[in-house]
C-alpha positions as CSV (number, residue, x, y, z in Angstrom):
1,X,26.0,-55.3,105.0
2,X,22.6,-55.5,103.4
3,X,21.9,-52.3,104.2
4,X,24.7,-50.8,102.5
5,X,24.3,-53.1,99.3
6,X,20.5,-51.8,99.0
7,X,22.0,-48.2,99.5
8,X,24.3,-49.0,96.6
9,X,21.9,-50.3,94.1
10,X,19.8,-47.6,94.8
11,X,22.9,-44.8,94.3
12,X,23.4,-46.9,91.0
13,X,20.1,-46.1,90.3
14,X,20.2,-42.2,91.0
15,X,23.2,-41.9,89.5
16,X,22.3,-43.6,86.4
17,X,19.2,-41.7,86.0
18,X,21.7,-38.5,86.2
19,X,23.8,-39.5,83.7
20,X,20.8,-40.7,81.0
21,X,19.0,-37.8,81.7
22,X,22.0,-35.2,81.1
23,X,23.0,-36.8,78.2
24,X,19.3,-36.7,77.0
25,X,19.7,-32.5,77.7
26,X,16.6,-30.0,77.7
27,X,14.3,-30.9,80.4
28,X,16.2,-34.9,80.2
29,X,17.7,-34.4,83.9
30,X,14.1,-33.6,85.7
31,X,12.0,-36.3,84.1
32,X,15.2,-39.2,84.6
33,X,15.0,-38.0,88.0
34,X,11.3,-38.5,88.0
35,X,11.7,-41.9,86.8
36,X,14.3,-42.4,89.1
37,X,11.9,-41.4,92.1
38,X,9.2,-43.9,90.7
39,X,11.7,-46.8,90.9
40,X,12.5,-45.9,94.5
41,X,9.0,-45.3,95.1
42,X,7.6,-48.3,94.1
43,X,10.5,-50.7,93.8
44,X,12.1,-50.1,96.8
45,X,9.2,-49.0,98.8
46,X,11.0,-45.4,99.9
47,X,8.4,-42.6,101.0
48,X,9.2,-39.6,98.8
49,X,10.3,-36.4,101.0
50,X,8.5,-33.3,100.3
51,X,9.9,-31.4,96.8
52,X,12.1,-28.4,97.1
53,X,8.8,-25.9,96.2
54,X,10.5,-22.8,97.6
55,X,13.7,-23.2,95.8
56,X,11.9,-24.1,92.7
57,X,9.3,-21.0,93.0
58,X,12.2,-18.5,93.9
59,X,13.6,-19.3,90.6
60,X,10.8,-18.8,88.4
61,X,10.1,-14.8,90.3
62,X,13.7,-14.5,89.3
63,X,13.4,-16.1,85.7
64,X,9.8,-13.9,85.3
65,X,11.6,-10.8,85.7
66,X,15.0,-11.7,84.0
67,X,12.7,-12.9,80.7
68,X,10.6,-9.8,80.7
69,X,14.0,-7.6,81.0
70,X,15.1,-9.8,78.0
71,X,11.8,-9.1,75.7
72,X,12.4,-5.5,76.2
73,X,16.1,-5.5,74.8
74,X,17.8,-5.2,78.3
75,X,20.1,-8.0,77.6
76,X,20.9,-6.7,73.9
77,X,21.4,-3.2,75.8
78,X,24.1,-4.8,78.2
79,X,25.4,-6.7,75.3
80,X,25.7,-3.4,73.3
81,X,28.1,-1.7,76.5
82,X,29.9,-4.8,76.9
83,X,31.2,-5.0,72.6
84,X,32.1,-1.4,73.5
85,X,34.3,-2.0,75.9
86,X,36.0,-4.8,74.8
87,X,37.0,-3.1,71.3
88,X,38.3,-0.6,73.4
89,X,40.8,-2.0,75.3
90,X,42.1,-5.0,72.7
91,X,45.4,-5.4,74.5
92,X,44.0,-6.5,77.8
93,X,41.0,-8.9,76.8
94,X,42.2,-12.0,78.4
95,X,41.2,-9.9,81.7
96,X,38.4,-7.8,80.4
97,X,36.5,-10.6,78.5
98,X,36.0,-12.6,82.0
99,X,35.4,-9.4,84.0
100,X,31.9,-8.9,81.4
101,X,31.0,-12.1,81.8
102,X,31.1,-12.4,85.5
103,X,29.0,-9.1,85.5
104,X,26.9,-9.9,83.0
105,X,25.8,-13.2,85.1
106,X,25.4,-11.1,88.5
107,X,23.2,-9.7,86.7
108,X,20.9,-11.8,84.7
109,X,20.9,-15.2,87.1
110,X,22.1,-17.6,84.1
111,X,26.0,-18.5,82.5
112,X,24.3,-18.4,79.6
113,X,24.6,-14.2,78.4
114,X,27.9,-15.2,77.9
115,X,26.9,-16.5,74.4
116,X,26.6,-12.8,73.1
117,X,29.9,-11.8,73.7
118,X,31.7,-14.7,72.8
119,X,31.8,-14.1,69.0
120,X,33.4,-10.2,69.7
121,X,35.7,-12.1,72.0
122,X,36.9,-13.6,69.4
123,X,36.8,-11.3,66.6
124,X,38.7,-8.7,68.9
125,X,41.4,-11.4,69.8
126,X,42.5,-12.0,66.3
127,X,42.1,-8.7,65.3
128,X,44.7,-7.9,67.5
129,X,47.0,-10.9,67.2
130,X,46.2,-12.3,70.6
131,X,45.5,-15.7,71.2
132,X,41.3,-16.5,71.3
133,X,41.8,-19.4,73.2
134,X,43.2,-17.4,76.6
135,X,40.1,-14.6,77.2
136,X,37.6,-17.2,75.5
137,X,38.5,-20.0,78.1
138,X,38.6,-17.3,81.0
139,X,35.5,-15.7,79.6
140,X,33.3,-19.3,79.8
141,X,34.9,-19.9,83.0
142,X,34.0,-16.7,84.7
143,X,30.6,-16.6,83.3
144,X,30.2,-20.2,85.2
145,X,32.0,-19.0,88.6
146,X,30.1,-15.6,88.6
147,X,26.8,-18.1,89.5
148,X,27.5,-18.2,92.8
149,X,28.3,-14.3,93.0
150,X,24.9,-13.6,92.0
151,X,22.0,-12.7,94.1
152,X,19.4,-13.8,92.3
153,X,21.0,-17.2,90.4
154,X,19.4,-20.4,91.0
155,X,22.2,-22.1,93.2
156,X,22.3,-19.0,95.4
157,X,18.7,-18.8,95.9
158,X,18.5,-22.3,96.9
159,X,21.4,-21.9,99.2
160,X,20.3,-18.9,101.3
161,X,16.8,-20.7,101.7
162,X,18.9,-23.8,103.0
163,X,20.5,-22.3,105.3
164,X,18.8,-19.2,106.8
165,X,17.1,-21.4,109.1
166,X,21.2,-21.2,110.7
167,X,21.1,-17.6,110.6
168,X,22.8,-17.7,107.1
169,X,21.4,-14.2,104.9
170,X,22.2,-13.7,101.7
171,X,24.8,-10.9,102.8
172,X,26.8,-13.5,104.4
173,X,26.8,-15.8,101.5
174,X,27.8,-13.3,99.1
175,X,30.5,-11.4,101.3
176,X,32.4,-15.0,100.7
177,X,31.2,-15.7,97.1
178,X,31.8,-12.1,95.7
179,X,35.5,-11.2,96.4
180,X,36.9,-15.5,96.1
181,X,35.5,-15.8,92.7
182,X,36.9,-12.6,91.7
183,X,40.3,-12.9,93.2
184,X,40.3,-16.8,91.7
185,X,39.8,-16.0,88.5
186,X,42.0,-13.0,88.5
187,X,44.8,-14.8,89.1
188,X,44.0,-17.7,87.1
189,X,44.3,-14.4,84.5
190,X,47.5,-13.9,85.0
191,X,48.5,-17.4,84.8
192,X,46.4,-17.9,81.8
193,X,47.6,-15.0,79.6
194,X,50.7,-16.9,79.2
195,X,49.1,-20.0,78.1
196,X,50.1,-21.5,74.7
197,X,51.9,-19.9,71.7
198,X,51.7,-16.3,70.3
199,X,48.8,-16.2,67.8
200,X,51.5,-15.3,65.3
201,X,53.2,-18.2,66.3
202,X,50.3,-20.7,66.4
203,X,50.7,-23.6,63.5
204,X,47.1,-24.2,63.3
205,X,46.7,-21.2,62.3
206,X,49.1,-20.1,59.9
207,X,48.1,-23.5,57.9
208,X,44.3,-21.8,57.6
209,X,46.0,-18.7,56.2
210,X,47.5,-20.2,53.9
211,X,43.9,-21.0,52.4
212,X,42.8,-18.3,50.4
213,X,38.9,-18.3,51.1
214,X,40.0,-17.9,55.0
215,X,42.4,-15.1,54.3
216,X,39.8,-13.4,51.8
217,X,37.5,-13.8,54.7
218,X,38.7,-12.1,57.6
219,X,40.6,-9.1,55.6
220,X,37.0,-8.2,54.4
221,X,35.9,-8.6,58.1
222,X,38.7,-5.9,58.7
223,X,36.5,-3.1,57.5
224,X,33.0,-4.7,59.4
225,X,33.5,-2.8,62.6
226,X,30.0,-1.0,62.9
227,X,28.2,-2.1,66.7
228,X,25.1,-3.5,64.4
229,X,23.1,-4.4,67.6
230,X,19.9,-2.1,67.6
231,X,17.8,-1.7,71.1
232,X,14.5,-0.5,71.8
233,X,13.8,2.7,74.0
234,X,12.5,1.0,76.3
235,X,16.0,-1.5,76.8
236,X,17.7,1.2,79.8
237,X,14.3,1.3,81.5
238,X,13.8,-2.3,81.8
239,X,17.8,-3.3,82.6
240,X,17.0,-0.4,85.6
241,X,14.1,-2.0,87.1
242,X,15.6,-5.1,87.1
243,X,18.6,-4.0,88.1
244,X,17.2,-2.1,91.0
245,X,15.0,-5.4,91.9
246,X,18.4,-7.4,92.1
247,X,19.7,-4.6,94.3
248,X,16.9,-4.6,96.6
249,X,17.5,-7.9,96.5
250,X,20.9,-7.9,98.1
251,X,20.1,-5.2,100.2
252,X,17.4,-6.9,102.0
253,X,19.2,-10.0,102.5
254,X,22.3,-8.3,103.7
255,X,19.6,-6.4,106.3
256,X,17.0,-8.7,107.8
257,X,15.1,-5.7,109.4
258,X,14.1,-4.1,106.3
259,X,11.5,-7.0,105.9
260,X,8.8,-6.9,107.4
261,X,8.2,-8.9,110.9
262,X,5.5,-11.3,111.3
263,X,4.4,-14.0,114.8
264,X,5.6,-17.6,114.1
265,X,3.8,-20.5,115.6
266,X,5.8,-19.5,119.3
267,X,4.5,-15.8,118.8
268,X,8.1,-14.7,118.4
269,X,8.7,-12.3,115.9
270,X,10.6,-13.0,113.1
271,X,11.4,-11.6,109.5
272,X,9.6,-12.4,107.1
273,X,11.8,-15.3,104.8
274,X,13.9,-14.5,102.1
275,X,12.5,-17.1,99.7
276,X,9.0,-14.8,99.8
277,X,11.3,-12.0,99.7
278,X,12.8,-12.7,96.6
279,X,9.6,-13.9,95.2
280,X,7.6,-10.7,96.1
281,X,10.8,-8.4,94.9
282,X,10.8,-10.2,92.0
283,X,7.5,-10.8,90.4
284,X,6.7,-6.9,91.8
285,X,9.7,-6.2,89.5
286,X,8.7,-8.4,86.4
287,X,5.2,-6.8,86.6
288,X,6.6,-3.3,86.6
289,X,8.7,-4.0,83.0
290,X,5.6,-5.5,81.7
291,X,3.7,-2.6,82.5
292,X,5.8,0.4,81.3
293,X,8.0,-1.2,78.7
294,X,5.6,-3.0,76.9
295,X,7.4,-6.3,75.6
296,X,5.7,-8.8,73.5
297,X,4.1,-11.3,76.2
298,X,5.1,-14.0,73.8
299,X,8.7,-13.0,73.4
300,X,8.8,-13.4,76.9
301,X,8.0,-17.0,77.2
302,X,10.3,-17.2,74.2
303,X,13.4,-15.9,75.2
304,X,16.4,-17.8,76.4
305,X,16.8,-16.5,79.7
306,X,13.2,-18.2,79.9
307,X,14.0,-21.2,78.7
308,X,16.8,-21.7,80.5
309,X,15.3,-21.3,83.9
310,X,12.1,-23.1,83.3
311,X,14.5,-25.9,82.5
312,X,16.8,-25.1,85.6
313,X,13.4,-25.7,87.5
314,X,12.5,-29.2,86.2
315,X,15.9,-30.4,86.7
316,X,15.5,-29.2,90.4
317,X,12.3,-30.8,90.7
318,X,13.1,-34.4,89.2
319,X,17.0,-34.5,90.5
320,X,17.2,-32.8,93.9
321,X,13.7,-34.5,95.2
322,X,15.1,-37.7,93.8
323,X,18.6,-37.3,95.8
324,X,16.7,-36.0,98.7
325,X,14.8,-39.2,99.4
326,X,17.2,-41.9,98.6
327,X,19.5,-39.6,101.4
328,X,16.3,-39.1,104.0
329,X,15.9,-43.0,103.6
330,X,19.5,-44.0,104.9
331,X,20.2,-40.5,106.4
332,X,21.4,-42.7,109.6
333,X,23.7,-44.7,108.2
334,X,25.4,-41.7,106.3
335,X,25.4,-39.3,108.8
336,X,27.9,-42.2,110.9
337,X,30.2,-42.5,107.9
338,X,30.2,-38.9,106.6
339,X,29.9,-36.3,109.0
340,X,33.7,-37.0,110.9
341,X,35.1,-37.3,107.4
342,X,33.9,-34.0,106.3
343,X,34.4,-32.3,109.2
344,X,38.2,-33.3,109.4
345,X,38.7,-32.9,105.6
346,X,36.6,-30.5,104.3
347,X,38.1,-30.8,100.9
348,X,36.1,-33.6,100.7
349,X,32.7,-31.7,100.4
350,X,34.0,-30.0,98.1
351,X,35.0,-33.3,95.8
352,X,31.3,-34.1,96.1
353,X,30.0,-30.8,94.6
354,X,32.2,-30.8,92.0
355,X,31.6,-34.4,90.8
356,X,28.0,-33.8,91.0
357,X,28.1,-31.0,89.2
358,X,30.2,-32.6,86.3
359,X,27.3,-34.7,86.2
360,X,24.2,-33.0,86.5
361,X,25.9,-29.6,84.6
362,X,23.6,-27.3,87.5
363,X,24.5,-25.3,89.9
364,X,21.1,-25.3,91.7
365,X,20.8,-29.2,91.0
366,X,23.8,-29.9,92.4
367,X,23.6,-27.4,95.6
368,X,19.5,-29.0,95.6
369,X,21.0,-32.3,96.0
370,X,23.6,-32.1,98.4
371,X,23.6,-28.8,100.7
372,X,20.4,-30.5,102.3
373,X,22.1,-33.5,103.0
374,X,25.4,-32.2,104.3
375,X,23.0,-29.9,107.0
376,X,21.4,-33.0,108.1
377,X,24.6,-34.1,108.5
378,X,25.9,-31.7,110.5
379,X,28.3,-30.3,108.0
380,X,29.2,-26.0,109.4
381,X,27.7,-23.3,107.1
382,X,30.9,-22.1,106.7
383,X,32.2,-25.8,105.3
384,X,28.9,-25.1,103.2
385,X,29.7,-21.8,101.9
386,X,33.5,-22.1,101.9
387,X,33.2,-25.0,99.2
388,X,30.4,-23.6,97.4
389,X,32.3,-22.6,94.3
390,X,33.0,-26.5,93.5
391,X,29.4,-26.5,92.5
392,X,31.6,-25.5,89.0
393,X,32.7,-28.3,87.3
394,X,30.6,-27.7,83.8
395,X,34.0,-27.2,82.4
396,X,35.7,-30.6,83.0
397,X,33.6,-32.8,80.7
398,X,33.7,-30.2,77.0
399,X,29.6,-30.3,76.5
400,X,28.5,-27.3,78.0
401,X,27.0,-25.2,75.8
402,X,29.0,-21.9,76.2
403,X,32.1,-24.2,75.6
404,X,31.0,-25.5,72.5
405,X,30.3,-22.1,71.3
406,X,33.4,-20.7,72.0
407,X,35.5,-23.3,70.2
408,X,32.9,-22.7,66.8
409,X,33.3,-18.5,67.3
410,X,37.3,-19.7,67.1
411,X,37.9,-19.4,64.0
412,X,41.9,-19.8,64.4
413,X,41.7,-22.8,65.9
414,X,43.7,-21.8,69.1
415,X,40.5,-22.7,71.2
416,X,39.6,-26.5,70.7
417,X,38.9,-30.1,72.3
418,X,41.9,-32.4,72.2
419,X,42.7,-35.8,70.7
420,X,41.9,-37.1,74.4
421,X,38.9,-35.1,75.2
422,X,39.8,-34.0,78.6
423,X,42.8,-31.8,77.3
424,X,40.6,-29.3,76.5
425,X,41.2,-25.3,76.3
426,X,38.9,-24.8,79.5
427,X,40.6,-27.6,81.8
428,X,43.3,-25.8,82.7
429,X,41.8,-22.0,83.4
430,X,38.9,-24.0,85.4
431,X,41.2,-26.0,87.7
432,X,43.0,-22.9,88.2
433,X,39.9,-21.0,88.7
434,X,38.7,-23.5,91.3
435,X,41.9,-24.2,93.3
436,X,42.1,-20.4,94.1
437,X,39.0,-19.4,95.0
438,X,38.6,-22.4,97.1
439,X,41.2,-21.3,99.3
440,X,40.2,-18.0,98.8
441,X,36.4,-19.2,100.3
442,X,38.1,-21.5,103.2
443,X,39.5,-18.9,104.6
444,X,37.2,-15.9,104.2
445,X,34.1,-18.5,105.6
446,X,36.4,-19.4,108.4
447,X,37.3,-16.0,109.3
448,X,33.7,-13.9,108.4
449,X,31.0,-16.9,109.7
């Protein structure tokens, strides 16, 4: 009974320091957790495991590159394509909006691109009479999902370098991730392009027409339909070599005999790791944009894909080496009460990651925190992987940037926090979002792994 008391005040602790520290924001949630390790440390007498370095180093290769593409107006190229397309095809936004942002985080790593798009999101919607709030909540959404679809996204990384050590690669991860998260969120689409009333319809809205400032407003907007976004000539070049970086990537992953072979300690051969993999590929890659494309070094540093994942790191540092010994410290007493739980429901894993997740808003902090302890529990990879997409649950709790944004691009008011907080426009697509691509994941894990 002591024991379990000590683990609970300690838990409290952890916990506490995760809540402080994302309230704080920026780099809040690494240093809380650092502060939380110095309690446990020398309060409680627990030895510190070893910090996640790989995971942590993987990120920044990928974050070097993905900054360097961003300095050389890669990101404002694929922002450029992606207004395009959505002007284009005004009647089916609700589907296209999420389909650009679930691309456009494959490809850069980071939720965060989505903030580009949002405003033509938007802007087409009520153009067209369509209701913002349906492709603006799928479009957040997607962009958060899309996270684990990506090769080269924090919470991937972190996961293949978990679990490789099982004979996990980053093919087999991905073959699961990839084709749940799209089916998920497609049919959470369909379901969502009903939602609500007809923009026409909408009484928020017809009271702001009724003001004539707003009205003068948007039928000058009418005429401003000029793509004003301007990119360099060296934008395609640096988008390709990252790009091609991201698919070599994949491929490599996918194929474990394209890397080279080195002796372990037992002089059996064996490949060399995908965490130096991805670190090689990808500092190789940033070096290359750096050299022919010639961005400003400090727009680099400057940037926020940068920021982002320098801040993605520190949370990993402070958070997942916090959880990491507080778990190593009473891994015997949870392995006893959790491992027959999970394995009977796995649901249950699942709840975990997602209420971690609401907490810590991070994908890698949340898979950093609990995919270690779940293998030292025994949990399957294919539990692991099949539940992976609960590591989503930025949208329950409305302070996530991207959500914020889209309610202030809104201008109708469709898209908005309710009178209780949690009746927001992005609870509904992201339950739906989850619940099918968890059962999408279940059974492809079960049946692929």
């Amino acid at each position: 009974m002591e024991l379990i008391m000590l683990f609970a005040i300690q838990f409290a602790i952890v916990l506490l320091c995760i809540l402080v520290g994302a309230q704080v924001g920026g780099i809040g949630l690494g240093v809380f957790g650092g502060l939380g390790l110095a309690v446990l440390t020398f309060g409680f007498g627990l030895q510190p495991t070893s910090p996640p370095i790989d995971v942590m180093l993987m990120i920044m290769a990928v974050v070097s590159a993905a900054a360097a593409m961003q300095a050389s107006g890669g990101l404002d190229y694929m922002i450029k394509v992606a207004t395009r397309i959505l002007r284009r095809n005004p009647k089916h936004i609700t589907f296209i909006a999420p389909m650009v942002t679930y691309l456009f985080t494959v490809m850069a790593g980071t939720g965060h691109v989505a903030y580009s798009v949002l405003p033509v999101i938007a802007e087409v919607s009520r153009r067209n009479g369509i209701r913002p709030e349906r492709p603006l909540s799928m479009a957040v959404i997607a962009s958060q999902f899309a996270i684990i679809a990506s090769p080269i996204a924090a919470a991937v990384v972190a996961t293949v370098a978990y679990l490789e050590p099982q004979g996990i690669h980053l093919g087999d991860v991905l073959m699961v991730t990839v084709p749940s998260t799209i089916l998920g969120i497609g049919l959470a689409c369909v379901i969502v392009n009903k939602l609500g009333k007809e923009l026409k319809d909408d009484p928020e809205y017809q009271r702001r027409l009724q003001d004539p400032e707003y009205a003068a407003e948007f039928a000058a907007a009418e005429t401003d339909t000029d793509d004003k976004i301007v990119v360099g000539k060296n934008a395609k070049l640096s988008l390709g070599i990252f790009l091609a970086a991201s698919f070599l990537v994949v491929v490599m992953g996918m194929m474990p005999s394209l890397r080279p072979a080195f002796a372990d300690d037992s002089g059996a051969m064996k490949p060399l790791g995908m965490a130096h993999t991805i670190e090689i590929v990808m500092l190789s890659a940033g070096a290359l944009i750096l050299w022919f494309c010639k961005p400003d070094n400090h727009a680099v540093t400057k940037g926020s894909v940068f920021h982002a994942g320098m801040r993605a790191v520190i949370a990993i540092l402070g958070i997942a080496w916090l959880g990491d010994t507080l778990m190593h410290a009473h891994m015997a007493m949870l392995k006893e009460a959790v491992s027959g739980l999970v394995n009977a429901a796995p649901w249950t894993f699942a709840l975990a990651l997602f209420v971690l997740s609401v907490l810590v808003n991070s994908q890698g902090a949340t898979v950093a925190t609990l995919f270690p302890l779940a293998i030292k529990l025994g949990v399957p990879a294919p539990i692991i992987i099949g539940t992976f997409v609960a590591v989503n649950g930025y949208f329950f709790v409305p302070n996530y940037g991207p959500i914020i944004a889209a309610i202030d691009f809104d201008t109708t008011g469709t898209t908005k926090i309710g009178k209780f907080i949690f009746n927001h426009s992005f609870m509904i697509p992201g339950l739906l979002s989850l619940a099918f691509s968890l059962v999408f994941e279940l059974a492809l894990a079960k049946m692929l792994l």
